[in-house]
CHARMM internal coordinates of N, CA and C (Angstrom, degrees):
IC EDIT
DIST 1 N 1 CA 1.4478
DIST 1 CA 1 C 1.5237
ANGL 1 N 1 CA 1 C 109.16
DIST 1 C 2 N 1.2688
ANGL 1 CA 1 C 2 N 116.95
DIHE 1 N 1 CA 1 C 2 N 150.76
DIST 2 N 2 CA 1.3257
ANGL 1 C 2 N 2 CA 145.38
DIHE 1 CA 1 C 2 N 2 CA -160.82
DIST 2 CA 2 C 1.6669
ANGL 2 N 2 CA 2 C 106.56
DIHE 1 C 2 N 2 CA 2 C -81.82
DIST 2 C 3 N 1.4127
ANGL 2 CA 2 C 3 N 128.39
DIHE 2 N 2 CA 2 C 3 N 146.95
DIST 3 N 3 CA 1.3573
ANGL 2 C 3 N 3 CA 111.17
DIHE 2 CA 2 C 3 N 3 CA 154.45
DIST 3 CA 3 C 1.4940
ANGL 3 N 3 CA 3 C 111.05
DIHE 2 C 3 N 3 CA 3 C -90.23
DIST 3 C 4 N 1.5703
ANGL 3 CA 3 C 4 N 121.26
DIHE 3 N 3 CA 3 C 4 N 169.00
DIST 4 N 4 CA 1.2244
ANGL 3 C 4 N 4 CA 129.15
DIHE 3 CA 3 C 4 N 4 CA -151.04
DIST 4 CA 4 C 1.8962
ANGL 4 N 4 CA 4 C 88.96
DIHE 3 C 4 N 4 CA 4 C -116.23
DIST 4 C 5 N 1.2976
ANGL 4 CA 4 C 5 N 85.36
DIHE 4 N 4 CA 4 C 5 N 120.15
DIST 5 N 5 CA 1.8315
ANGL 4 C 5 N 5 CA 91.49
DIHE 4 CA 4 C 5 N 5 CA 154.07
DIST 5 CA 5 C 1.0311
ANGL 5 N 5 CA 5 C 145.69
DIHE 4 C 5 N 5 CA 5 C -35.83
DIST 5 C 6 N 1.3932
ANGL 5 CA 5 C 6 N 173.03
DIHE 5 N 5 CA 5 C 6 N 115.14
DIST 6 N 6 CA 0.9867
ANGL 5 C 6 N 6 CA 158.50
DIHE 5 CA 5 C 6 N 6 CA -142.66
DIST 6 CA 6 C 1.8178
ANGL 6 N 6 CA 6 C 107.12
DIHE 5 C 6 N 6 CA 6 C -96.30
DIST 6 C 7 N 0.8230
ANGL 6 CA 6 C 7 N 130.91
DIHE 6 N 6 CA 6 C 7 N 177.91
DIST 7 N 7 CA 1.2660
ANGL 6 C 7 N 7 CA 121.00
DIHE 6 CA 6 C 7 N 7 CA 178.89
DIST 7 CA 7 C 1.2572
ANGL 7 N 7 CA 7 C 131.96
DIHE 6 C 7 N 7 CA 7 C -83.90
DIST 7 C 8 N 1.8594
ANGL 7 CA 7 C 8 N 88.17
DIHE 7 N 7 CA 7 C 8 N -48.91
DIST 8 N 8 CA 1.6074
ANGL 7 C 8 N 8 CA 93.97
DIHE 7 CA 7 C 8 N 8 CA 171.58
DIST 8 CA 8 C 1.5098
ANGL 8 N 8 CA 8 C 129.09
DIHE 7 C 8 N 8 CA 8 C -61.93
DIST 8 C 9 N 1.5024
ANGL 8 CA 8 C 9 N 106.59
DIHE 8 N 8 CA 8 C 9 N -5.66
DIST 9 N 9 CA 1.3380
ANGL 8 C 9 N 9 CA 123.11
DIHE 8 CA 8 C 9 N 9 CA -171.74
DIST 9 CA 9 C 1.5847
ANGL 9 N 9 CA 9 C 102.19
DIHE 8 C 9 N 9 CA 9 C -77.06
DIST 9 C 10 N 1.6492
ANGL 9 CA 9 C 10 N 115.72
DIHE 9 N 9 CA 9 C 10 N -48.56
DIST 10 N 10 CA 1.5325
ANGL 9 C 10 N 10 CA 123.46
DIHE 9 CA 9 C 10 N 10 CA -163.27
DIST 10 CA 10 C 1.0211
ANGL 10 N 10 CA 10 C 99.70
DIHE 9 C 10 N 10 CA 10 C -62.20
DIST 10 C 11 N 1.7619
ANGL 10 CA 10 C 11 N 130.27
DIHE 10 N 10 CA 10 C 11 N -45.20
DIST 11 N 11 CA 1.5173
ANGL 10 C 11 N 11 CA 151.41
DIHE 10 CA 10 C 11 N 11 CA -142.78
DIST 11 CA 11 C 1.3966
ANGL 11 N 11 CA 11 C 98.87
DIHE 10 C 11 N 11 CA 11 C -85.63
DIST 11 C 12 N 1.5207
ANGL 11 CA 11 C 12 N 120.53
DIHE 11 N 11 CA 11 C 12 N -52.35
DIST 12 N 12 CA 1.2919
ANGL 11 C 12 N 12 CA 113.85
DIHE 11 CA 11 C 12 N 12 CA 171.31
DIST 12 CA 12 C 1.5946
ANGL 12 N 12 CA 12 C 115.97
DIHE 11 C 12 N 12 CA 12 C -63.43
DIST 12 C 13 N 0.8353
ANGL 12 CA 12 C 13 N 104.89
DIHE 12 N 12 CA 12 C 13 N -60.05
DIST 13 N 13 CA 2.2186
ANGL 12 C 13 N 13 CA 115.88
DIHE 12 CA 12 C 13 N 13 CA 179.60
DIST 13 CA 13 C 1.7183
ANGL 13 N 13 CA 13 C 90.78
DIHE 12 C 13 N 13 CA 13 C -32.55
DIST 13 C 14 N 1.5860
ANGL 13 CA 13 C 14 N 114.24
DIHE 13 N 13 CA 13 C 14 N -70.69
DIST 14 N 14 CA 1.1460
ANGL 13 C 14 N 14 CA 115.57
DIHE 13 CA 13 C 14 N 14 CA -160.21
DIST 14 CA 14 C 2.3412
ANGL 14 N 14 CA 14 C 119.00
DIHE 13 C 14 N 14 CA 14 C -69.37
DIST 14 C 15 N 1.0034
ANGL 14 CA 14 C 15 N 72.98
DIHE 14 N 14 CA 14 C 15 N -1.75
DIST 15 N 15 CA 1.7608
ANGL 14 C 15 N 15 CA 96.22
DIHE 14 CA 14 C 15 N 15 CA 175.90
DIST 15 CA 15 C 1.4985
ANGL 15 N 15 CA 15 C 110.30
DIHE 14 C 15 N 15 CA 15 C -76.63
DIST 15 C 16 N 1.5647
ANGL 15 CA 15 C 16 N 91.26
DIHE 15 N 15 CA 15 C 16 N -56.98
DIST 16 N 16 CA 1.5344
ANGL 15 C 16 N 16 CA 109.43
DIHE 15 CA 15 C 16 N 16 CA 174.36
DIST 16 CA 16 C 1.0105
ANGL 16 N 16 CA 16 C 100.61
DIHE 15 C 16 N 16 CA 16 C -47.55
DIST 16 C 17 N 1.2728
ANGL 16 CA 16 C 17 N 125.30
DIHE 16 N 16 CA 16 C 17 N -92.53
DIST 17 N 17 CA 1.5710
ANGL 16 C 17 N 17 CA 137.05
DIHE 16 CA 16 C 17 N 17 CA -177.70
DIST 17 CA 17 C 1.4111
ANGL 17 N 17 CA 17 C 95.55
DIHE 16 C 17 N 17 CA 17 C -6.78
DIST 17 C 18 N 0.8919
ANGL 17 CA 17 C 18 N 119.50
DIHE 17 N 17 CA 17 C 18 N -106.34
DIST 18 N 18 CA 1.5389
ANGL 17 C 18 N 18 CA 145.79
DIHE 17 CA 17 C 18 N 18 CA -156.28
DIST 18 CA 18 C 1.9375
ANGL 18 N 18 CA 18 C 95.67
DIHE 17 C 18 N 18 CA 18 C -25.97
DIST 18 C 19 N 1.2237
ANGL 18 CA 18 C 19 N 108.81
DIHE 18 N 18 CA 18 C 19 N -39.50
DIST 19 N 19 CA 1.6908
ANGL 18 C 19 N 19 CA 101.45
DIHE 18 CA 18 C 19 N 19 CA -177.03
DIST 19 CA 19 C 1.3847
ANGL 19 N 19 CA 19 C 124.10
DIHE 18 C 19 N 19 CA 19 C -89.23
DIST 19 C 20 N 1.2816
ANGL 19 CA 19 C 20 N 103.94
DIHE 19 N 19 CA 19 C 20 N -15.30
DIST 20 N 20 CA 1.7779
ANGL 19 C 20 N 20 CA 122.33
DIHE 19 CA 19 C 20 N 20 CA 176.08
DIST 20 CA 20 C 1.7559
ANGL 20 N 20 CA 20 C 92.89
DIHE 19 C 20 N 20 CA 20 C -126.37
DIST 20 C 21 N 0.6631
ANGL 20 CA 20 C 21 N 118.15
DIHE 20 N 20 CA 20 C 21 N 74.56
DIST 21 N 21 CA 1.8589
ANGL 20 C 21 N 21 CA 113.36
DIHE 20 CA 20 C 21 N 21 CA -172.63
DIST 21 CA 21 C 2.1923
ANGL 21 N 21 CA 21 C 91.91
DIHE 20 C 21 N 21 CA 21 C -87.78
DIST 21 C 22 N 1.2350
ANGL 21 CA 21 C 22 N 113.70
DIHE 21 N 21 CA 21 C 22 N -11.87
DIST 22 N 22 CA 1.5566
ANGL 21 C 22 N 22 CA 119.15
DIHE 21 CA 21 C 22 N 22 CA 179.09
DIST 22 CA 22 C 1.7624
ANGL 22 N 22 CA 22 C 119.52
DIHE 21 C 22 N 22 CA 22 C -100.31
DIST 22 C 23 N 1.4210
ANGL 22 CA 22 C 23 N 98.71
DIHE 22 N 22 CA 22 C 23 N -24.43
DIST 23 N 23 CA 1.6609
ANGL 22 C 23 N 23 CA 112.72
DIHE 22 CA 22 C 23 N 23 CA -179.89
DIST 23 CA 23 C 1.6861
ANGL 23 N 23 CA 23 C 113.40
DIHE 22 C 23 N 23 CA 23 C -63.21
DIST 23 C 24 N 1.3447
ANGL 23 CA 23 C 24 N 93.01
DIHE 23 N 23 CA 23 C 24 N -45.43
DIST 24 N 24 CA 1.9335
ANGL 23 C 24 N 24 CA 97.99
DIHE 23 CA 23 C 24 N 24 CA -171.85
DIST 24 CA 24 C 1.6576
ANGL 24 N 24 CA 24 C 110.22
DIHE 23 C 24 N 24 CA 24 C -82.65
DIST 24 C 25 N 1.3139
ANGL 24 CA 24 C 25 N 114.42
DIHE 24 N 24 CA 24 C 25 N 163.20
DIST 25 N 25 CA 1.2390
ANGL 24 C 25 N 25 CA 130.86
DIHE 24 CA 24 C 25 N 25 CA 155.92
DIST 25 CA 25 C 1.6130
ANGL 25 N 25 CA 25 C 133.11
DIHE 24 C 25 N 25 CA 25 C -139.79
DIST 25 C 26 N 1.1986
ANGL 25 CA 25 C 26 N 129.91
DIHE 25 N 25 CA 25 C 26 N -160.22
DIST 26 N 26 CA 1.4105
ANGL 25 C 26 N 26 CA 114.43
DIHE 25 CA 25 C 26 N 26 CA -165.55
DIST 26 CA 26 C 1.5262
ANGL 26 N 26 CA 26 C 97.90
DIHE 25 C 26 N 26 CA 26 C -107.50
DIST 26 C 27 N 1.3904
ANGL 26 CA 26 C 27 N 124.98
DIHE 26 N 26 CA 26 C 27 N 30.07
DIST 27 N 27 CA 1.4966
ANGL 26 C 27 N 27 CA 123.33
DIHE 26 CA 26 C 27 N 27 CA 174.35
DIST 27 CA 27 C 1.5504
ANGL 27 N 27 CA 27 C 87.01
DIHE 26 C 27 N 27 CA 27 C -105.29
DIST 27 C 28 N 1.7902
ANGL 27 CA 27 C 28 N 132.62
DIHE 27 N 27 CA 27 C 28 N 163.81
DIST 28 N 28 CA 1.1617
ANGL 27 C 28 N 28 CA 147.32
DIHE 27 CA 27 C 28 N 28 CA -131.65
DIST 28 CA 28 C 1.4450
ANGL 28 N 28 CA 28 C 91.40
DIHE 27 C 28 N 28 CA 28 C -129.32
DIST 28 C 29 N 1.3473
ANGL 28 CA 28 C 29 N 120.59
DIHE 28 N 28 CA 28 C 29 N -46.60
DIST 29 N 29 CA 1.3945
ANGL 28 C 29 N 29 CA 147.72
DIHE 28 CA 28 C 29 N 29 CA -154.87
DIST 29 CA 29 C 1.7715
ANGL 29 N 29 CA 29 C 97.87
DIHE 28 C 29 N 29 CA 29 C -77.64
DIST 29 C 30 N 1.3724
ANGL 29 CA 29 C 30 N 107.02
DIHE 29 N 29 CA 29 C 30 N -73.94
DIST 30 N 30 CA 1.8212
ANGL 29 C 30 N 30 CA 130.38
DIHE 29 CA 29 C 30 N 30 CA -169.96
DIST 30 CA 30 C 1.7461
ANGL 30 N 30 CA 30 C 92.69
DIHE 29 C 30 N 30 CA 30 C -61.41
DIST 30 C 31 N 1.2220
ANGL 30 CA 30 C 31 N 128.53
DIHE 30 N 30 CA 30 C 31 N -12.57
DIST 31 N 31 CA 1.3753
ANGL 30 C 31 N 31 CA 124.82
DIHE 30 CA 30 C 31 N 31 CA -175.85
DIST 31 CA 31 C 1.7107
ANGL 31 N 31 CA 31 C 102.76
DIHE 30 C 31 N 31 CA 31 C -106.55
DIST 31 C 32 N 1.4842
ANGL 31 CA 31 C 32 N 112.28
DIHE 31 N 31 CA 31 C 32 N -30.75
DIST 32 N 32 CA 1.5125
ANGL 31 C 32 N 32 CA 102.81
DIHE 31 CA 31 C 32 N 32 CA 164.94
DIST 32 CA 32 C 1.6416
ANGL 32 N 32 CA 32 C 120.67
DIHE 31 C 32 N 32 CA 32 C -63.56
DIST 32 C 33 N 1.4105
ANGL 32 CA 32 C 33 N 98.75
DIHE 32 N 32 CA 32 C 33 N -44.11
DIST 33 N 33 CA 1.4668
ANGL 32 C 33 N 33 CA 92.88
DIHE 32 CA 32 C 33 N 33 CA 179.01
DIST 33 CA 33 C 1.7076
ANGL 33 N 33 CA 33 C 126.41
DIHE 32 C 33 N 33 CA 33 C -53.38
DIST 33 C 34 N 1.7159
ANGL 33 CA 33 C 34 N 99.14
DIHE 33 N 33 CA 33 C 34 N -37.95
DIST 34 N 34 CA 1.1482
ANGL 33 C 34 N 34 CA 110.52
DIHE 33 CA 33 C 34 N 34 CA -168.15
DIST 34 CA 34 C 1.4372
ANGL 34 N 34 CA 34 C 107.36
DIHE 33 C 34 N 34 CA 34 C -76.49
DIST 34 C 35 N 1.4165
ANGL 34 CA 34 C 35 N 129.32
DIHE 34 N 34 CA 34 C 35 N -1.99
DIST 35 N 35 CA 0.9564
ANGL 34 C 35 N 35 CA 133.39
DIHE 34 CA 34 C 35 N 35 CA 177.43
DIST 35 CA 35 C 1.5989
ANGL 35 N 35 CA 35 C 109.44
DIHE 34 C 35 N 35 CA 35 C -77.94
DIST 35 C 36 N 1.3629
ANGL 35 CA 35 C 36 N 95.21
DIHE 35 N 35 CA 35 C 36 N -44.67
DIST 36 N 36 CA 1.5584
ANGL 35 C 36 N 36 CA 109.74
DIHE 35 CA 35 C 36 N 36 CA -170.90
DIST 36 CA 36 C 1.5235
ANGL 36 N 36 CA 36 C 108.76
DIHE 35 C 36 N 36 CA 36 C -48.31
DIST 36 C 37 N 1.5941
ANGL 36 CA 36 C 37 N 114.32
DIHE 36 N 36 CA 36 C 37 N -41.86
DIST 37 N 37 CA 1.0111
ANGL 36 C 37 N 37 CA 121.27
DIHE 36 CA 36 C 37 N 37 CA -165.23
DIST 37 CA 37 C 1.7515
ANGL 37 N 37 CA 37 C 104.45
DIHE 36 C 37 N 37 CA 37 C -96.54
DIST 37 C 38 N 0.6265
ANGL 37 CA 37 C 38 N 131.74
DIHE 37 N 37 CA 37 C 38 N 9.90
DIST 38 N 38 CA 1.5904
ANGL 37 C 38 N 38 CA 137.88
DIHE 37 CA 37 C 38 N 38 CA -171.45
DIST 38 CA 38 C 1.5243
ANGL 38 N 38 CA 38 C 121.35
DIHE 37 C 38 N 38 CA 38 C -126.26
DIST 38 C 39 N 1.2742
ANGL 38 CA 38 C 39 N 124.60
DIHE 38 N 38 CA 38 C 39 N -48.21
DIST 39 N 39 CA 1.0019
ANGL 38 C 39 N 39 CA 145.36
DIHE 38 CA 38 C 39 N 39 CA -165.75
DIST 39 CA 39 C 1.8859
ANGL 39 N 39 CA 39 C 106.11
DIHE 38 C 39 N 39 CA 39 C -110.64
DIST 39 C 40 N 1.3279
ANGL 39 CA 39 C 40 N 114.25
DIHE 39 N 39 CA 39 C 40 N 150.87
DIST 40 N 40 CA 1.4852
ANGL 39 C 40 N 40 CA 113.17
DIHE 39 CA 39 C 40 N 40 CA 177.59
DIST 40 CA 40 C 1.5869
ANGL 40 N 40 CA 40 C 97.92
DIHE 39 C 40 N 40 CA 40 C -117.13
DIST 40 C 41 N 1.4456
ANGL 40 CA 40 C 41 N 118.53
DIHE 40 N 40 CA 40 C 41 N 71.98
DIST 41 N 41 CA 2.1061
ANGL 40 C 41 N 41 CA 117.70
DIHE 40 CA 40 C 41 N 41 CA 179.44
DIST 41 CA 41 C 1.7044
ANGL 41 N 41 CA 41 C 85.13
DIHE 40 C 41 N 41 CA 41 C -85.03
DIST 41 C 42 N 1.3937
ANGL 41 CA 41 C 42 N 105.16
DIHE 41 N 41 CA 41 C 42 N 131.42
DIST 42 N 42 CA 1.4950
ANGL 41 C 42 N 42 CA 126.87
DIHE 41 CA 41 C 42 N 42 CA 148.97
DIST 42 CA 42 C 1.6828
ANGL 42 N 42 CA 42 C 115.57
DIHE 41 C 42 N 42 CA 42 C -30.52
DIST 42 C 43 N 1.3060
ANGL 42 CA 42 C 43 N 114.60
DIHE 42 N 42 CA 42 C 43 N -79.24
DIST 43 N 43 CA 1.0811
ANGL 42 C 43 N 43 CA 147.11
DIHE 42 CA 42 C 43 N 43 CA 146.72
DIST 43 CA 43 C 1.2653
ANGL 43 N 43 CA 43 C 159.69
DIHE 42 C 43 N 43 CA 43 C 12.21
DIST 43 C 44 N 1.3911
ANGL 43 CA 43 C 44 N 151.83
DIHE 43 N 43 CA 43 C 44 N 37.04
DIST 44 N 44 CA 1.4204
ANGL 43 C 44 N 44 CA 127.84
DIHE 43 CA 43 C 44 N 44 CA -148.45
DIST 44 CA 44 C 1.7705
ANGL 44 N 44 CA 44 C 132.56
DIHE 43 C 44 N 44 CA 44 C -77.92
DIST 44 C 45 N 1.5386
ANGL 44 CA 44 C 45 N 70.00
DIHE 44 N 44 CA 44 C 45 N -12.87
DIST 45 N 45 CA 1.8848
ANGL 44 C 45 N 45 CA 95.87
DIHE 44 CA 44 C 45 N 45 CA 168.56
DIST 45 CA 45 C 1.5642
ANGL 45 N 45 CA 45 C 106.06
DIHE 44 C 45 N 45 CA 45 C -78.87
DIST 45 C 46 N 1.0887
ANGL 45 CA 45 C 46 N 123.41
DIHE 45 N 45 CA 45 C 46 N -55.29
DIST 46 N 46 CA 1.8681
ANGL 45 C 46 N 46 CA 124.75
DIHE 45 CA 45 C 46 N 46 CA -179.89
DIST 46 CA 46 C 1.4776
ANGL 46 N 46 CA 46 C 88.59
DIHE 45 C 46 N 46 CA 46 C -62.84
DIST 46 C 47 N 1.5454
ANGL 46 CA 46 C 47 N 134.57
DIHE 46 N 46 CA 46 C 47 N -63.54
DIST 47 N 47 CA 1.1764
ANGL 46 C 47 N 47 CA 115.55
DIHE 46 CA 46 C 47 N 47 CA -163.43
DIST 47 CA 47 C 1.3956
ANGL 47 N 47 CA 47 C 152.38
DIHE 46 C 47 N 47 CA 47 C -27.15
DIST 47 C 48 N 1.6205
ANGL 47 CA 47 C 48 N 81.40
DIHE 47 N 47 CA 47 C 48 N -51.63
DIST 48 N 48 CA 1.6864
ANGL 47 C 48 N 48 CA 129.90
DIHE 47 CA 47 C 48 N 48 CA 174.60
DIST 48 CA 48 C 1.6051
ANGL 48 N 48 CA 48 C 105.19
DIHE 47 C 48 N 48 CA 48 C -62.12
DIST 48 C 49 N 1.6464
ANGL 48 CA 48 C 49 N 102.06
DIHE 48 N 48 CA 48 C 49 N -50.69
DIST 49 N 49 CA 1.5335
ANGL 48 C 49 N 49 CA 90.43
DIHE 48 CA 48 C 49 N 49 CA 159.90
DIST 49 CA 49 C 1.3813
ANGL 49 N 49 CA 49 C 157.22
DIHE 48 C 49 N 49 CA 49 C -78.46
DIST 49 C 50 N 1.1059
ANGL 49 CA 49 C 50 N 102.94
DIHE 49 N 49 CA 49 C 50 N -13.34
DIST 50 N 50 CA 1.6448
ANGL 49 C 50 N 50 CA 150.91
DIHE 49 CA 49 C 50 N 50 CA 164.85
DIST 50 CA 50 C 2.0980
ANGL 50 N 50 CA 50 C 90.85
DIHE 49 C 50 N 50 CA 50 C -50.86
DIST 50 C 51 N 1.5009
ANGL 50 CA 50 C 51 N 86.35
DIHE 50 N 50 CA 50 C 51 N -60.56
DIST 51 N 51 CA 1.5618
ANGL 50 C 51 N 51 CA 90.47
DIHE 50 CA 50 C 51 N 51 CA -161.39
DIST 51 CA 51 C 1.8692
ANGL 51 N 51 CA 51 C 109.75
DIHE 50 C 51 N 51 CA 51 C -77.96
DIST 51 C 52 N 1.2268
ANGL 51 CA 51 C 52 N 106.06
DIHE 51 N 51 CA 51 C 52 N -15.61
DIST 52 N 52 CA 1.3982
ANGL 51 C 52 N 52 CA 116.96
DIHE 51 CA 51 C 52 N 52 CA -179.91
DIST 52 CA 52 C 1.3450
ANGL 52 N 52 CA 52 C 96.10
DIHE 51 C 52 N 52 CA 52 C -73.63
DIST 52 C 53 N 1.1167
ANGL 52 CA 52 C 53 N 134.78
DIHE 52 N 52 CA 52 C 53 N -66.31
DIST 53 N 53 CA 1.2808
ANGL 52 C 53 N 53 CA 134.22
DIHE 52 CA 52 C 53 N 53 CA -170.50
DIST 53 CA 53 C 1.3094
ANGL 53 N 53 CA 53 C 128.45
DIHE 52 C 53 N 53 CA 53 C -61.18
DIST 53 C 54 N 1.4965
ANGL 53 CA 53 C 54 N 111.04
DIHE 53 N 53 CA 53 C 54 N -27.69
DIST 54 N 54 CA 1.4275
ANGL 53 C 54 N 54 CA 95.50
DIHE 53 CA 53 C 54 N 54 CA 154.58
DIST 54 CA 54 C 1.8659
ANGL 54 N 54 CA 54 C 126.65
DIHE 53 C 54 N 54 CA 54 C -106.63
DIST 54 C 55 N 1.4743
ANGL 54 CA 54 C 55 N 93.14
DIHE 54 N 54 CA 54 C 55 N 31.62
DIST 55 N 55 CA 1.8173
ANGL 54 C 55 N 55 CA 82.85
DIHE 54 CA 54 C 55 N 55 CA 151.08
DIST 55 CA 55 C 1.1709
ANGL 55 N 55 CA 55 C 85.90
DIHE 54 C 55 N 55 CA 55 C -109.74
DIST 55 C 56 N 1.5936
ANGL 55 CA 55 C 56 N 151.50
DIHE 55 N 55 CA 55 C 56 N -26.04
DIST 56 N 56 CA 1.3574
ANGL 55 C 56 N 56 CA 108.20
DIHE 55 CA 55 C 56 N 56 CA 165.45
DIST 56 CA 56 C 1.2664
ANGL 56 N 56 CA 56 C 135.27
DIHE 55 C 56 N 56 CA 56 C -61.86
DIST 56 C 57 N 1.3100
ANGL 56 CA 56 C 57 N 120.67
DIHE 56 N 56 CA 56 C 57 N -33.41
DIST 57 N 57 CA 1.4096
ANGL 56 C 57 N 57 CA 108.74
DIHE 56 CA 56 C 57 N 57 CA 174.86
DIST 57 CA 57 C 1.5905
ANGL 57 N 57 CA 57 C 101.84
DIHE 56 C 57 N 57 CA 57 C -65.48
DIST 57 C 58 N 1.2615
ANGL 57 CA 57 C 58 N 144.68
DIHE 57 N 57 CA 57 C 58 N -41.56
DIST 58 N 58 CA 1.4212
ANGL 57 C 58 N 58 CA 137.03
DIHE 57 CA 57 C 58 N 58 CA -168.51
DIST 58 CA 58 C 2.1939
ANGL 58 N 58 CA 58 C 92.35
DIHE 57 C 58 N 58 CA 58 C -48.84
DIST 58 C 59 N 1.2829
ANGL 58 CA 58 C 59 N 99.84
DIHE 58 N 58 CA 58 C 59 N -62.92
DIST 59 N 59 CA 1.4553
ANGL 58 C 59 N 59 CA 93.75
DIHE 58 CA 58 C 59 N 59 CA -178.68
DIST 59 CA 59 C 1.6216
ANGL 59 N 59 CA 59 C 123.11
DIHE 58 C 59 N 59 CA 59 C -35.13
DIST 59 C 60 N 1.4128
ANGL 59 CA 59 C 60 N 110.18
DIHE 59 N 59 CA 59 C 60 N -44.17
DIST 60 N 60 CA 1.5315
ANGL 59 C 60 N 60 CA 110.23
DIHE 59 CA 59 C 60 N 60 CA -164.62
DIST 60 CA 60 C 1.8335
ANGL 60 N 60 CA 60 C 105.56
DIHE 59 C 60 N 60 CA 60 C -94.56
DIST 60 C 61 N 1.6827
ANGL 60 CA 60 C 61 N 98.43
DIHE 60 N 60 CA 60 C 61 N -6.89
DIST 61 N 61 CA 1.6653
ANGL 60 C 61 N 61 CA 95.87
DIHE 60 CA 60 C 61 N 61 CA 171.20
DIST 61 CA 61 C 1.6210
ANGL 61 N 61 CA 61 C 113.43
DIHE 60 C 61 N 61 CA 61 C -79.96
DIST 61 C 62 N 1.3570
ANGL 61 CA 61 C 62 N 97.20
DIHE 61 N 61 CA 61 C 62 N -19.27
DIST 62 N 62 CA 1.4393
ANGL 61 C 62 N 62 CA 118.19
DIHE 61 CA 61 C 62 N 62 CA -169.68
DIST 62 CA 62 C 1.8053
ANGL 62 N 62 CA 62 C 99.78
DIHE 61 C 62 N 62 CA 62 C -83.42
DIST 62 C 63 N 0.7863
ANGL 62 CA 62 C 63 N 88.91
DIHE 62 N 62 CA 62 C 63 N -51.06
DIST 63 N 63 CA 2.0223
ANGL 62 C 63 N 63 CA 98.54
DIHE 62 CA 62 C 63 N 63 CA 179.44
DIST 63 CA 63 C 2.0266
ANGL 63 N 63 CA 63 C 104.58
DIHE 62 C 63 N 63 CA 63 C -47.69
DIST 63 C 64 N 1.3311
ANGL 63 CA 63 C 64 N 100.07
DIHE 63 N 63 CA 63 C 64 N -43.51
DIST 64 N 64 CA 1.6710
ANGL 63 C 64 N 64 CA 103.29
DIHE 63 CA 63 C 64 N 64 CA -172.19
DIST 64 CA 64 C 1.4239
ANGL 64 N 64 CA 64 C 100.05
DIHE 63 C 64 N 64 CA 64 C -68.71
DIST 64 C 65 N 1.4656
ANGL 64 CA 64 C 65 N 104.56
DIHE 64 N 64 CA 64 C 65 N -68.23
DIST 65 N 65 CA 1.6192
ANGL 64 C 65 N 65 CA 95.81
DIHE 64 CA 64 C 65 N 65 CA 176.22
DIST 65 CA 65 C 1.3892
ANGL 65 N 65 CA 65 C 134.82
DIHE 64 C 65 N 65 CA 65 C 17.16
END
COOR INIT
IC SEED 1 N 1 CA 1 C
IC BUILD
């Protein structure tokens, strides 16, 4: 079993999304950077998660399709 996200983590990722919905993609890496440049995370540990979460959601937006 998986650990569970925190919330504020999904809420932010999925925020992002929604304002750059063209910037991200489903690579892990090209979405950290773009974070770097987009976003102001404290962080490189939240970042990383920030950025994990939305190539997962890119995956499961991609799955509905």
């Amino acid at each position: 079993m998986g650990n569970i996200r925190p919330t504020f983590i999904k809420r932010s990722a999925i925020e992002i999304l929604k304002r750059y919905p063209d910037q991200f993609t489903d690579d892990f890496d090209e979405n950290k950077v773009m974070l770097d440049r987009i976003a102001e995370i404290q962080s490189k540990s939240l970042r990383n998660k920030v950025a994990g979460y939305i190539t997962r959601y890119r995956h499961i937006l991609a799955r509905k399709i």
